[in-house]
Each structure stands twice: as C-alpha cells, then as structure tokens.
C-alpha positions, 0 to 999 in steps of 0.5 A, spaced: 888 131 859 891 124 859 899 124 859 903 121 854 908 116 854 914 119 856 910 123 861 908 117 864 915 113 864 918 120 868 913 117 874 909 112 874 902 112 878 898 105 876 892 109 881 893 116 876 887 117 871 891 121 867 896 116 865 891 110 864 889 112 857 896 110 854 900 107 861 899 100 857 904 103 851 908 107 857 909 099 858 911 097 851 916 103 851 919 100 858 920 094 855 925 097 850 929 102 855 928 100 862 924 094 863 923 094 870 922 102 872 922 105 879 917 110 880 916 114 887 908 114 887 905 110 892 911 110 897 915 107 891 916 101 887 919 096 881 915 096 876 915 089 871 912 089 864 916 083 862 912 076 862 919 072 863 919 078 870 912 077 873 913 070 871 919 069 876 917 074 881 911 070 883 913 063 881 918 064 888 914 067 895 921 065 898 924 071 894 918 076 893 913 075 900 905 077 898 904 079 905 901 086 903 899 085 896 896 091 894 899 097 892 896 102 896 895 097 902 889 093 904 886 095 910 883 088 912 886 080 911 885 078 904 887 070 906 889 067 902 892 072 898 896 076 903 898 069 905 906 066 904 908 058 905 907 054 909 901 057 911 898 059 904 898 052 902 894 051 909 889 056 907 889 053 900 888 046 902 881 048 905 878 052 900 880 049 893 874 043 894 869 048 893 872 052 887 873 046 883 869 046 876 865 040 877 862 043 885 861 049 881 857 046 877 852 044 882 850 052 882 849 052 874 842 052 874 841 057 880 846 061 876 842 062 870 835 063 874 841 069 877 842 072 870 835 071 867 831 075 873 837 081 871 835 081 865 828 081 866 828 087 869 830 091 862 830 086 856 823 090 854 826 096 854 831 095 849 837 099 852 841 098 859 847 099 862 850 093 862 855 094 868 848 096 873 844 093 869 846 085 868 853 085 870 853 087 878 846 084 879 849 078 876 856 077 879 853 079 886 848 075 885 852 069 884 857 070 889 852 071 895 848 064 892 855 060 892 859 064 898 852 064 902 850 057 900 844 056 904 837 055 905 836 060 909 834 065 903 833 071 907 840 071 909 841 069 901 837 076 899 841 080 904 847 077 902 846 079 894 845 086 896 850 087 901 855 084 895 852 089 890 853 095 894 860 093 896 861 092 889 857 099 886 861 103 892 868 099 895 866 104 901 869 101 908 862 101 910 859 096 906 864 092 906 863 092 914 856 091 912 859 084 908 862 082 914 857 082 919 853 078 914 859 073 913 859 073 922 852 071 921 853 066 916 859 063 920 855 062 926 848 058 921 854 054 918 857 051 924 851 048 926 850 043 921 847 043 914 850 041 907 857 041 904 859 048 903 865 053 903 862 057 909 861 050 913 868 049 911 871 055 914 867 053 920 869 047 921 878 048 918 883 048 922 890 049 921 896 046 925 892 043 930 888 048 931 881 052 928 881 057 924 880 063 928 874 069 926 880 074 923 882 067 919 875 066 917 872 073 915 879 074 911 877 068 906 871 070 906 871 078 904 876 075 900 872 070 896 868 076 895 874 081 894 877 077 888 869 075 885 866 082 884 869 086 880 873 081 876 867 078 874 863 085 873 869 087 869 870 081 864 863 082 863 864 089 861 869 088 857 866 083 852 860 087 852 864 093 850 866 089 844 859 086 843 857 093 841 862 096 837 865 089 833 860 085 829 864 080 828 864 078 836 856 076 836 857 069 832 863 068 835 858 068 842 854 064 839 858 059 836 855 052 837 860 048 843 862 054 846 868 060 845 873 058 850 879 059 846 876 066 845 875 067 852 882 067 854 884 071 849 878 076 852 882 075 858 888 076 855 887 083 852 884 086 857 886 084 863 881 086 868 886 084 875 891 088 872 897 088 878 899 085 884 905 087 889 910 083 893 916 086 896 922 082 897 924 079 903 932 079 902 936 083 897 936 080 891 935 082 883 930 082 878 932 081 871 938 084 872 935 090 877 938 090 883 931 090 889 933 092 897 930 087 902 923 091 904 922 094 897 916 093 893 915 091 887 909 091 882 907 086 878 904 089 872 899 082 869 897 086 864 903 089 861 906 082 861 899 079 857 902 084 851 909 082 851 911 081 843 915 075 846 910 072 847 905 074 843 904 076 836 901 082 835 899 083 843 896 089 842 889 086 838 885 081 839 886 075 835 881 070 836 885 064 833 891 065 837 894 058 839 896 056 845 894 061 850 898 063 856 896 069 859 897 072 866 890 073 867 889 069 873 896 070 876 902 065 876 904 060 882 902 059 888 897 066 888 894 063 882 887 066 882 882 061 886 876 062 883 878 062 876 873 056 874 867 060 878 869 066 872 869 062 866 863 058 869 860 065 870 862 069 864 859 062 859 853 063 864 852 070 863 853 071 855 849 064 853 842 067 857 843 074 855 844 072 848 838 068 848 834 073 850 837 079 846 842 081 838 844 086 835 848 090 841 850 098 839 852 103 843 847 108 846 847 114 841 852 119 843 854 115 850 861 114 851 865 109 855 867 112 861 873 107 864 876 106 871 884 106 872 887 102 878 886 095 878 880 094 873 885 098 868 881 101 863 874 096 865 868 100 863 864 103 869 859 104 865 856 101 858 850 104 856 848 100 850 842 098 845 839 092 843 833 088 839 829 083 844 827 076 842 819 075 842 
C-alpha cells in the first residue's frame, strides 16, 4: 500500500516501493515546508527538491565532492562520475570526442538496422511488451555496437548479449561478465584499428601516465551503466504515453522531428532521478546547515517540477518554451552521453512508427513501475498495435 505524503515526509526512502507512487507530491510539499529534509534511510542524508539547490550543489565540486555518487554506494569505479577535478576533467578530455553528436552519427545506420531487427521480431504479432521486446534489445544493442566498435562482430554479438542481460538483471555477475568482454576488447583495440572510444582508453594517458586497467574498465562499465537503463527507461515512458494519449502519435510523427517535445518528455519523467554528493567541508545549503562528510541527494526529478521554474510542472506541455530541465545533470557531471540518447530515442520512434500505429495498452495490463533511480519507469509495457503492410 502506498504511503502518503506525510508518511513519507516523516522519513524519506528514495529506494522504498511504497513512497514511490506519491514521493514526487511528498517533493512538492517539501518545498513549502522544509525544502532540503533530512532522512535516516540509507545512513542519512539531505534531500533537495528545489531547482536553485540542486543547480548550486552540483555547479560547485570544490564544496560537494561526487566520490561516491550513488545513494547505496557503487560497488565498482563508475569514472568519470565518481570523479572530482582535476582529474574528472582528464578523464572527460578523453571520452568527450566520441560522444559528440556529429561522431555518433557515423553509427546512425547501424542503429536503425539495431531497432529494425527487434522489431522484426514482433511486429506480425500485433502486440509486444515494449521494454523486453524493443527497448532493451535496442538500447543494449546500440550501446555494444558504439562501445565495442569493432569489426570483429563475434565480439559485437556477445557484447549485445552481455548488455541485455546486465540491463534485464543489474546482478553482480553480469556485470562481471561485461567486464571480462570490455578486458577483451581493450586487449583488440590496443592493437590498432580505427578510431573508437575503446582504442582511446587504450591508448590515453593522464598526468604523463597511461591509464590503468581499473581507470579503463571504470570508463567503460560506465559508459554502459549510465546507457542502459536510461535509454530503456526513456523509450518506456514515451511509449507509455504513446498508448494512453492520442495526441502523442502525431506529435512523433511531426515532419522535421519533435526536439521541443523531447525535452519535455525528459523533464516530466526524469528517468536518472538522483545523484549524491557529500560535502567535502561544513557548509550550507539553502540556508541548511551540512557537516564535513554528510551526504546529500540530489533529487533531479523533484527539481524538473519546481513551480519556480516551471508552469504547471506536473502535466506535460508540449509548447513549453525554453526548456531548462535537469535530466541530464548540471555542471561538470552533466551526462556524457546525452546526444547518443537523443540520437537514440529520434532513432528508435521514427522505425517503430514506421513499421506500426494505433498503440493501446494490452487489455486488462497494467504498468507496473520501478522505484529508485528510474523512478517510476515502466519495467514492463504490454501494448497492442496495428502493422503497416
């Protein structure tokens, strides 16, 4: 049974399932009261829920460290997130080339030929569950092709299914699994071949020095960390509405794109919902004071819905001006990959509609969602369509 707001407020758990339904609307009333509480979950930490506060807290690393950016802990290096300056801006230096828009789009066509063999595999069925079915086959697909960007397409294959099953379990051991292909890749890409994030990490140095296997396998497991459930997550919650608003389908299907209307898909359901940080001195925030070594959440998707800055924040407006959302992060952590997600995300609508119209839910399904760091994304989306000839 889900708690409500004031339940909630009493002590917060980001990770708990029965504060997820109304943990947003426990944000809002935050806001009013106490905009930056204190819960004894997890060890205890600060939560934002103002824009202004999680815009100041992750503009200054020097005050709010991101050594250990998850609420729970990480139990691996995730570099460059869990890195601090100088040395972030080392490991940023190097990966930022191959996440530029106009490299991604060297992969465009393998991409789509990713989403069109997924769905393939149930477009004569006229029903699918789009997070099994299209979104993790395609967001693992498209994360091995660019990460391991080789020719050697047996490596390729176990690549795809190493990312699928990392992101259908998130289980220690397929992560392992990942790693030990990314150490094989690593080993390919030292020998040569063409430009690609792999053969960079290979090949890097930092401070005069090369980077070292840990600082290697970090970036990578990063890479596919911060690209997998994101992106299955995005896709999940467009569909969602795809199916129950009749108004979304044109809007995909609008000649010259929808980039306003992404970003506000991004912004009403932000599907990285916090980071931490911990501060690295006593300081304050928003006039809270915040002990040397305390831990602070930085709750994104609260601030995507702070009436501050957003009229109406807590309906979807697809002519909303000037979108200034949180989806992505803020400052230097702001998320890497966030062209590789739009290049995706344009990618996977424009084949799926090309192939498909008329979404409706399944009869009698309901959408059962996740809470934590996806909050609220749909685990899974059963849905029914009609096939183009």
């Amino acid at each position: 049974m889900a708690k409500s707001v004031e339940e909630i407020l009493a002590n917060v758990d980001l990770y708990a399932e029965d504060q997820r339904e109304n943990l947003l609307a426990a944000a809002a009333a935050a806001r009013t009261r106490s905009p930056i509480p204190h819960t004894d979950a997890d060890g205890g930490y600060h939560l934002l829920t103002r824009y202004e506060d999680v815009r100041t807290v992750c503009a200054d690393p020097e005050r709010f460290s991101s050594r250990q950016p998850g609420i729970r802990g990480v139990p691996v290096r995730v570099i460059p997130i869990d890195s601090d300056p100088p040395l972030h801006r080392e490991y940023r230096k190097i990966l930022n080339p191959y996440f530029a828009r106009s490299f991604l789009l060297r992969y465009e066509g393998q991409l789509r030929e990713i989403a069109r063999a997924a769905i393939a595999s149930f477009v004569d069925k006229g029903a699918c569950d789009v997070v099994q079915d299209f979104a993790i086959p395609f967001s693992a697909g498209s994360l091995a092709r660019v990460v391991f960007a080789t020719e050697n397409q047996d490596l390729v294959a176990r690549g795809v299914a190493a990312a699928k099953q990392a992101a259908l379990t998130s289980s220690p051991e397929s992560f392992q699994a990942l790693a030990g292909l990314a150490v094989e890749a690593l080993a390919e890409a030292e020998g040569g071949g063409e430009d690609t994030v792999l053969r960079a990490l290979a090949t890097a140095t930092v401070g005069g020095r090369p980077l070292t296997l840990e600082e290697r396998l970090g970036m990578v497991t990063t890479l596919f960390l911060g690209g997998l459930d994101t992106t299955r997550g995005v896709i999940a919650n467009i569909a969602c509405h795809l199916a129950t608003r009749p108004d979304v389908e044109p809007i995909l299907r609008r000649p010259g794109g929808w980039q306003r209307e992404l970003e506000e898909f991004l912004r009403y359901e932000t599907t990285v919902a916090f980071m931490a940080r911990t501060a690295v001195r006593d300081t304050e925030i928003g006039g809270v004071p915040v002990k040397e070594g305390e831990r602070i959440a930085v709750l994104f998707a609260a601030a995507n819905r702070d009436p501050v800055w957003f009229e109406r924040p807590d309906e979807l407006v697809f002519d909303r001006p000037n979108v200034p959302h949180l989806a992505f992060g803020f400052g230097i952590h702001r998320c890497l990959g966030l062209h590789f997600a739009r290049i995706q995300l344009a990618i996977a609508f424009e084949e799926l509609l090309a192939r498909t119209t008329n979404f409706r839910l399944a009869g009698g399904a309901g959408i059962p969602r996740q809470a934590g760091l996806s909050l609220n994304s749909p685990h899974r989306l059963d849905v029914l369509f009609d096939a183009f000839a």
